[in-house]
C-alpha positions in Angstrom: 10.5 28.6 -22.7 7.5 30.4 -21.9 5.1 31.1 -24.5 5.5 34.7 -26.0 3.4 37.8 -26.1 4.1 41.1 -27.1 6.8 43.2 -25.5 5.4 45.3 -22.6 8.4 48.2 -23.0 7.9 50.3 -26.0 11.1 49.7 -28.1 12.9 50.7 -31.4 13.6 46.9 -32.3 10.2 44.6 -33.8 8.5 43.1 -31.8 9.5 39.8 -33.7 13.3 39.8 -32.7 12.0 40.2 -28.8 9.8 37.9 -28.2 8.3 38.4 -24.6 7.6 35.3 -21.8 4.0 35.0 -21.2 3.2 36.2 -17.8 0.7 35.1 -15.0 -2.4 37.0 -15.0 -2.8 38.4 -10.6 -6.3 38.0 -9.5 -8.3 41.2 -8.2 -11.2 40.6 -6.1 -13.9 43.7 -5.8 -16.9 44.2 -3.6 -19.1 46.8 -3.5 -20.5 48.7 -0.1 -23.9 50.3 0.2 -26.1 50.9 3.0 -29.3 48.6 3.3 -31.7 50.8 4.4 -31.6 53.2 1.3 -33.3 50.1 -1.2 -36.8 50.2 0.5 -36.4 54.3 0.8 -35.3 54.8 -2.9 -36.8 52.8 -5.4 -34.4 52.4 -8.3 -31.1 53.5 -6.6 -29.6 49.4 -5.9 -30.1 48.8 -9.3 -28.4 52.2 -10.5 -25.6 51.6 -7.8 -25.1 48.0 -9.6 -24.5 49.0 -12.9 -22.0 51.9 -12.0 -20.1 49.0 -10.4 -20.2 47.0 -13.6 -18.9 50.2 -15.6 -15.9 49.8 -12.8 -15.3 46.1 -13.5 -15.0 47.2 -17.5 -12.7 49.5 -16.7 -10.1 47.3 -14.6 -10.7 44.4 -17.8 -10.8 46.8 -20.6 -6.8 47.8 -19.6 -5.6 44.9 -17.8 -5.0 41.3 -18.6 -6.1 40.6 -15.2 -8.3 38.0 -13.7 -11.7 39.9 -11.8 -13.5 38.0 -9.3 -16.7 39.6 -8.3 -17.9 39.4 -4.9 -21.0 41.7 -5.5 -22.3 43.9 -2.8 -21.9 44.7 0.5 -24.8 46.7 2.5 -24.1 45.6 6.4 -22.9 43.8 8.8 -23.8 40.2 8.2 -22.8 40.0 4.5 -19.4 41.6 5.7 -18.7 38.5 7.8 -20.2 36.5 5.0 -17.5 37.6 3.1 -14.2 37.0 4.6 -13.9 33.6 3.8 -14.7 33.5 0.3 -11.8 36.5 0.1 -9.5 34.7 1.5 -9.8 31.8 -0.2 -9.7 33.2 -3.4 -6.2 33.4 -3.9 -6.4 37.5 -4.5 -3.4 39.5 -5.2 -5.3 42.7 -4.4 -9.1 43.4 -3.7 -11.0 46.9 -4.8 -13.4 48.0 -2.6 -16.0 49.8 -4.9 -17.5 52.8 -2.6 -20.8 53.2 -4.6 -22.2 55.4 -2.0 -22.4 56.0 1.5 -22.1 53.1 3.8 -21.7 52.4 7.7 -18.1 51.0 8.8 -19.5 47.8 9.6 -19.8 46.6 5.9 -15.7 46.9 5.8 -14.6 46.5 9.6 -14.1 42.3 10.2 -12.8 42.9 6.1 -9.5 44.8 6.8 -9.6 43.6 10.6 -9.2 39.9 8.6 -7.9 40.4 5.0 -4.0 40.8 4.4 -4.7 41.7 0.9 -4.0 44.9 -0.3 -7.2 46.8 -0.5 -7.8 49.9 -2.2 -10.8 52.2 -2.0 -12.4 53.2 -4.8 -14.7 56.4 -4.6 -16.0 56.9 -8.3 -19.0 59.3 -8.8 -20.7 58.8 -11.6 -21.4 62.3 -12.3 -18.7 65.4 -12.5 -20.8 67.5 -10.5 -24.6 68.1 -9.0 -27.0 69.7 -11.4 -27.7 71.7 -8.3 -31.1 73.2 -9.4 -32.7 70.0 -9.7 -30.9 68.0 -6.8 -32.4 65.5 -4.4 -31.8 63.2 -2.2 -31.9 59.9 -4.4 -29.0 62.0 -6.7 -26.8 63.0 -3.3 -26.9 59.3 -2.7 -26.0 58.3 -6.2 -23.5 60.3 -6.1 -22.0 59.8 -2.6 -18.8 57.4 -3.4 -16.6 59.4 -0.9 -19.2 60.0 1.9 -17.9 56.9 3.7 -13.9 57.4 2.9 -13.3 58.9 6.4 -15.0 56.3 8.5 -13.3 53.4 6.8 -9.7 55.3 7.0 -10.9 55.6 11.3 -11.7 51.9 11.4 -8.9 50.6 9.7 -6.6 52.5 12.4 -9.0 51.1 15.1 -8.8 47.4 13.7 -4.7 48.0 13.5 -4.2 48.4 10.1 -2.9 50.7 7.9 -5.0 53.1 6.0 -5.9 51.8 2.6 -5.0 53.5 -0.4 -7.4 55.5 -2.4 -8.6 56.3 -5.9 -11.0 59.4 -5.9 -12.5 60.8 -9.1 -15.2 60.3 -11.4 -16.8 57.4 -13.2 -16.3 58.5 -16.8 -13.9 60.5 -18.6 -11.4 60.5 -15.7 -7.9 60.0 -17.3 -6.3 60.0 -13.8 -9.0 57.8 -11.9 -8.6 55.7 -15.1 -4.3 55.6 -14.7 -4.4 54.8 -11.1 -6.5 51.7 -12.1 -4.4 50.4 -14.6 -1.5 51.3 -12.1 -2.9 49.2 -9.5 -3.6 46.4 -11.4 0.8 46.4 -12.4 0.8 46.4 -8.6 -1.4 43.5 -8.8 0.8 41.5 -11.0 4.2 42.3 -9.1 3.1 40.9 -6.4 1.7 38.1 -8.3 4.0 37.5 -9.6 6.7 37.8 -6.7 5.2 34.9 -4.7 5.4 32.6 -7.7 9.0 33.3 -8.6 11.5 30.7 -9.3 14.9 33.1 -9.1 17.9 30.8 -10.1 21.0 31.3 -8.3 24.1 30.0 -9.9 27.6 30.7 -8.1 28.7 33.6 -5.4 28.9 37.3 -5.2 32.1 38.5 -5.5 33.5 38.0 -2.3 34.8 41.6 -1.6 31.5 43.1 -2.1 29.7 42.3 1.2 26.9 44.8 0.8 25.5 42.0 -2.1 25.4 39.2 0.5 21.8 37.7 1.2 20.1 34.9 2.8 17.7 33.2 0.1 14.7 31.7 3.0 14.6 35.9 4.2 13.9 36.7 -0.1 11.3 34.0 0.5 10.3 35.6 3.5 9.7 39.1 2.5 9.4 38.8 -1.1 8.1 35.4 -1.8 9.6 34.0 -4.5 11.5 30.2 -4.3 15.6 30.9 -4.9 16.4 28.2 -7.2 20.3 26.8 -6.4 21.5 25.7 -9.3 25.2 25.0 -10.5 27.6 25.8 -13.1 27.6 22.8 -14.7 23.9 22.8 -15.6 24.6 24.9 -18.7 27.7 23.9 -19.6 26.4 20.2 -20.2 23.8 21.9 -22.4 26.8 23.9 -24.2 28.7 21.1 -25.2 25.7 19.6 -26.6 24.7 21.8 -28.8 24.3 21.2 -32.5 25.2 23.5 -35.4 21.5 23.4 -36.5 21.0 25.1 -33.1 23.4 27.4 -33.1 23.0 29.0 -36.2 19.3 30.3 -35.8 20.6 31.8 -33.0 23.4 33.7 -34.5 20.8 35.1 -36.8 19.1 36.5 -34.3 21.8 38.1 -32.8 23.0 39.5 -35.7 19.7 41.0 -36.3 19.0 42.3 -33.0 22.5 43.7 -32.3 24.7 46.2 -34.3 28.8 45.3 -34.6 30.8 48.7 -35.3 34.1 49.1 -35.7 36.0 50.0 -32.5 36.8 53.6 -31.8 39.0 54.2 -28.6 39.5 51.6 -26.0 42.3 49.3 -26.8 40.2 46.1 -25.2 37.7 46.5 -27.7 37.3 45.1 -31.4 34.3 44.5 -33.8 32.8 41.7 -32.9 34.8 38.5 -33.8 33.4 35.5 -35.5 34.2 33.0 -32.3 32.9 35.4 -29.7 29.8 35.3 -31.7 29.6 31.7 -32.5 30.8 31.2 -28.2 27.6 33.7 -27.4 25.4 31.7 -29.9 26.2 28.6 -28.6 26.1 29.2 -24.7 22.5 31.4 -25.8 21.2 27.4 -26.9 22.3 26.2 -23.4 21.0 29.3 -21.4 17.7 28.9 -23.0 17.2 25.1 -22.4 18.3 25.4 -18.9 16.0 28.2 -18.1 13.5 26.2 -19.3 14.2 22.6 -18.1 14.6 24.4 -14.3 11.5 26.3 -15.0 13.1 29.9 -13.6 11.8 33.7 -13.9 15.0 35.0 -13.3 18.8 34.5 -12.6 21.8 35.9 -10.4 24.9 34.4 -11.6 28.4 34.7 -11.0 31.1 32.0 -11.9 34.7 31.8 -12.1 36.0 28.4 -12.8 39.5 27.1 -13.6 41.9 29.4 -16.3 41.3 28.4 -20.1 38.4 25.8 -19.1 35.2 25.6 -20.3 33.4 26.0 -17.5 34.8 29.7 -17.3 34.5 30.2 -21.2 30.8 29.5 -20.9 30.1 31.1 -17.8 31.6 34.4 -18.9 29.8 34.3 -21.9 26.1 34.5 -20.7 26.2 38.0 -21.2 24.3 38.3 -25.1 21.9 35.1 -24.1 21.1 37.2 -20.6 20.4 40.4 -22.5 18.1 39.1 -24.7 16.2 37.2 -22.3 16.3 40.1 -19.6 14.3 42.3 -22.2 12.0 39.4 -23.0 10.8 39.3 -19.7 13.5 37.0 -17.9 15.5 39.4 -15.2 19.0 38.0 -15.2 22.0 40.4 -13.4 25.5 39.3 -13.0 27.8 39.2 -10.0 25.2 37.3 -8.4 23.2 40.2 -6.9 20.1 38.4 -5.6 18.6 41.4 -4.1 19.0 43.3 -7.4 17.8 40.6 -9.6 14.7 41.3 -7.5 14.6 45.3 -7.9 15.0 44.1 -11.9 11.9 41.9 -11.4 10.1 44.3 -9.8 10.3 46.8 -12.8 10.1 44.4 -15.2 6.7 43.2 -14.1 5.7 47.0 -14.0 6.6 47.2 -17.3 9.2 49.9 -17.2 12.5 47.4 -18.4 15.2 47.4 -15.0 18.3 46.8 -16.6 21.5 46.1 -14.1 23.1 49.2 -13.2 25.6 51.1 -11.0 27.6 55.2 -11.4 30.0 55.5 -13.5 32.2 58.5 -13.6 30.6 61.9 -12.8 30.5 64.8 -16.1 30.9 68.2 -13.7 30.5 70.0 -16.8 27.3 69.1 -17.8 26.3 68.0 -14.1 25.4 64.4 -14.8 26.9 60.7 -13.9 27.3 58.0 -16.0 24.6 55.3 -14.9 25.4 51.4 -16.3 27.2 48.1 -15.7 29.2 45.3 -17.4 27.6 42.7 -18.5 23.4 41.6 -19.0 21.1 44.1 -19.7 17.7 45.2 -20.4 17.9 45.8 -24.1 14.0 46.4 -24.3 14.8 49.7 -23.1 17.8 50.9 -25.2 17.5 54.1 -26.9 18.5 52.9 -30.6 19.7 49.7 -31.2 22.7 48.3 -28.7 26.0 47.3 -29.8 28.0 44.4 -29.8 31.6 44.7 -29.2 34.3 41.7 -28.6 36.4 42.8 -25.9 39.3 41.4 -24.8 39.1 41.4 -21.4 35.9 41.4 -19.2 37.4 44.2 -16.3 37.4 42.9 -12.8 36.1 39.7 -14.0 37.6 36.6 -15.5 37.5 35.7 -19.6 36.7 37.5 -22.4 34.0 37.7 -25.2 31.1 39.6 -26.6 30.1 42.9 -24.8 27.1 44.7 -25.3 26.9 48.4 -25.6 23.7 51.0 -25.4 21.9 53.9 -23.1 18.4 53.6 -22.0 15.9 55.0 -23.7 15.7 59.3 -23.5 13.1 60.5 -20.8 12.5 60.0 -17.5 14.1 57.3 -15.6 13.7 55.8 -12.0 16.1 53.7 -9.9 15.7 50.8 -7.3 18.0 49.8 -4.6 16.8 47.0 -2.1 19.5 46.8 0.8 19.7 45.3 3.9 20.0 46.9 7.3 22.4 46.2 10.6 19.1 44.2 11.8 18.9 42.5 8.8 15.3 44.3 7.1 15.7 44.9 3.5 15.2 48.4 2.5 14.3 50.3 -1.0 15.8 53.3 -2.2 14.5 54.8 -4.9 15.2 57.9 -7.3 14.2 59.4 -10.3 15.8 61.4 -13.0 16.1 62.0 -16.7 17.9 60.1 -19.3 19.3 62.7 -21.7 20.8 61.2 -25.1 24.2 62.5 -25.8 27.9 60.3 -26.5 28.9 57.6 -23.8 32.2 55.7 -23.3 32.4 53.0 -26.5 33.5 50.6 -23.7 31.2 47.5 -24.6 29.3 48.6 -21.3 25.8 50.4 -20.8 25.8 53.8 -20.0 23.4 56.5 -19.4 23.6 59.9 -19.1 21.9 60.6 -15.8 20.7 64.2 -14.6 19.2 64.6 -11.0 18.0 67.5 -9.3 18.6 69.8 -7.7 22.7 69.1 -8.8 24.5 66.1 -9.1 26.8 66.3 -6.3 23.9 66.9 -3.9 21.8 64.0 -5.4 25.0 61.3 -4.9 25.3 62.5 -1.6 22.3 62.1 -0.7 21.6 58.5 -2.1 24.9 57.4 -0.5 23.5 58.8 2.5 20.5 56.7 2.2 22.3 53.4 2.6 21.9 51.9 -1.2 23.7 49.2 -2.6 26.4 49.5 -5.2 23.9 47.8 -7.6 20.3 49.0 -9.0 17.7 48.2 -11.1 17.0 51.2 -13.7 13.9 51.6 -15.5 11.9 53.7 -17.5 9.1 56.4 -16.8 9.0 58.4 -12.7 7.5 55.3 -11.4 8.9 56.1 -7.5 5.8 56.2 -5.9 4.4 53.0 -7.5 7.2 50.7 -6.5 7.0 52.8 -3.1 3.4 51.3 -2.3 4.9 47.8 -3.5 7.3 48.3 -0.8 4.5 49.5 1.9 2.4 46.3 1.1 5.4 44.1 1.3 5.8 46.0 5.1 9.3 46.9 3.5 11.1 50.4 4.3 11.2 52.4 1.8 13.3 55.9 0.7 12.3 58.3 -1.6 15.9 60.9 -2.3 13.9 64.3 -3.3 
């Protein structure tokens, strides 16, 4: 494994029973434009216009683990050219442009005409407002970060390319400007992140469910990441392996993360059994080393194997070792949903959980649905601390063994579909809605209470209508319009159900 770092998900479990993978730090490159005639007319103003662009270089470092390249400033023509090269061969996940006051078109033209990067625009003015009475020139200019925002938005639709986004506020004590930072730089690492992936990929989806069918070199294409194939037997030579001294540490930490009540109405389910535990244990000691020996970032699984072997034993049984690693860091999602495991990475890497999910029956009194899945989930994000239940039967599936049992965290919660169209583009639909705590089905299954505006027969229908897959990834926070400019810079469509 990875080493650890701190969880990225508040949770109500210690951070020393989730221990987190360390993740890749994205590199941001930022320039700054100016316009070279002001220096010789206003003594004083470069070297002011410099240090408000180290203020913004703090800022990105001071709530980021991030790596900054600085590429200084830009004040015409020449220097823009200069600069191409030395962006793109930088290696950048996304570049800021610092607007530190006005400046001509020609300092960012050949840039976005050149650069595939994600580039934002950054229009910080140092002070909240004009002291109007003494005002000059020298302070207009100081104080002119948006001045140039509508000439750059022209040329970037004259050089073909879309309009960059844009963060417009002040310098200091700007909250907002301050978020939309920070938020960026999570943009920064998904996408990082995304062309660095090793996914595993163990198995098929189930064969009736067509609308989970992909073709791993178009992930590559549009996403980036490598789809690892990997087999079966991979973990079950690990399993048999195995030693006692092993297996034991691991049941501890179980046993600390996880609480075992006693059933309460479905006949399938029983307190967690000694073997199920032991069987969870044991196949967490081969998930882990095979994660590691393969060097993945994720996993889509979905086995059956021959009745009472151990192939299907242990392949039904990832479920506890999946969990644990999904809210460490390490997406995993059953049934072999590659495009899912992907909406799970996404929001992972955001740092909002994405846990495997799908509706579950509707509450027309209350007006909410049932939101969860069988199977691995994101226990980073569980409101309390999740169950374990030994069930008799994994429904739909083949085996049986330990289940685990919780509803996201209470608040606001957000949901990722990626699909695929008739011409074969992938598409995101997205939604957000609120997590409200109240009982759930004691099943051995997640499940969420779910309320959507403006009813819940309106929102379903109109999420069907978008064209979704059966799966998503659910996450914490309203975080819609992040992922959606993750799925603009990726050139992916992208829904937003209102």
């Amino acid at each position: 494994m990875k080493n650890n770092m701190d969880v990225a998900v508040e949770t109500t479990i210690s951070p020393q029973a989730l221990r987190h993978r360390e993740r890749s730090k994205p590199r941001i490159g930022v320039f700054g434009v100016g316009y070279f005639k002001y220096w010789a007319q206003f003594d004083g103003l470069l070297d002011q216009l410099l240090k408000k662009q180290e203020v913004f270089l703090e800022k990105i470092q001071a709530g980021s683990d991030v790596e900054v390249v600085d590429f200084g400033l830009v004040d015409d023509a020449t220097k823009a050219y200069e600069l191409v090269p030395k962006l793109k061969g930088a290696n950048l996940d996304l570049i800021f442009c610092d607007m530190l006051t006005y400046a001509t078109s020609s300092t960012f033209g050949i840039i976005i005409k050149s650069i595939d990067t994600p580039i934002v625009l950054v229009a910080l003015q140092p002070d909240k407002a004009m002291d109007y009475s003494n005002a000059s020139t020298y302070l207009q200019l100081y104080n002119d970060d948006i001045c140039a925002l509508p000439e750059f938005a022209g040329v970037a639709v004259r050089m073909g390319k879309k309009i960059p986004e844009m963060i417009i506020g002040t310098l200091h004590d700007d909250p907002e400007a301050e978020s939309e930072i920070q938020e960026y730089c999570r943009i920064a690492a998904v996408l990082h992140d995304l062309k660095t992936a090793r996914i595993g990929h163990i198995g098929h989806p189930i064969e009736s469910m067509l609308d989970m069918h992909s073709d791993s070199t178009m992930l590559t294409a549009h996403f980036g990441p490598h789809i690892v194939q990997c087999e079966a037997h991979e973990i079950v030579t690990r399993y048999e392996s195995a030693t006692e001294d092993e297996i034991r540490p691991v049941k501890e930490r179980i046993l600390d993360f996880f609480d075992t009540p006693d059933p309460v109405s479905d006949p399938i389910s029983e307190k967690l059994k000694e073997t199920d535990l032991h069987v969870a244990a044991q196949v967490m000691v081969a998930l882990e080393k095979f994660v590691q020996d393969r060097n993945l970032d994720a996993l889509a699984y979905y086995y059956d194997g021959p009745e009472a072997s151990v192939t299907r034993l242990v392949m039904s049984n990832l479920i506890v070792g999946n969990s644990l690693l999904t809210g460490a860091g390490f997406p995993m999602c059953g049934e072999s949903d590659l495009k899912t495991c992907i909406a799970m990475f996404i929001m992972e890497r955001l740092g909002i959980g994405g846990s495997f999910a799908e509706f579950h029956p509707v509450d027309f009194k209350e007006d909410f649905v049932l939101v969860g899945h069988d199977g691995p989930h994101n226990i980073a994000i569980a409101e309390g601390r999740p169950v374990l239940r030994s069930l008799k039967k994994y429904h739909g599936k083949p085996g049986f063994g330990a289940g685990v049992e919780f509803q996201i965290k209470e608040g606001p919660i957000t949901m990722l579909s990626i699909s695929s169209t008739y011409d074969g583009k992938f598409k995101f639909v997205l939604a957000e809605g609120e997590s409200i705590k109240g009982p759930i089905p004691p099943t051995g299954n997640t499940n969420t209470r779910g309320f959507f505006k403006p009813d819940v027969r309106t929102f379903l229908k109109r999420w069907m209508m978008a064209g979704p897959t059966h799966h998503f990834a659910l996450g914490i926070g309203h975080k819609a319009a992040t992922i959606q400019k993750i799925a603009d810079y990726l050139n992916i469509e992208c829904v937003v159900i209102n």
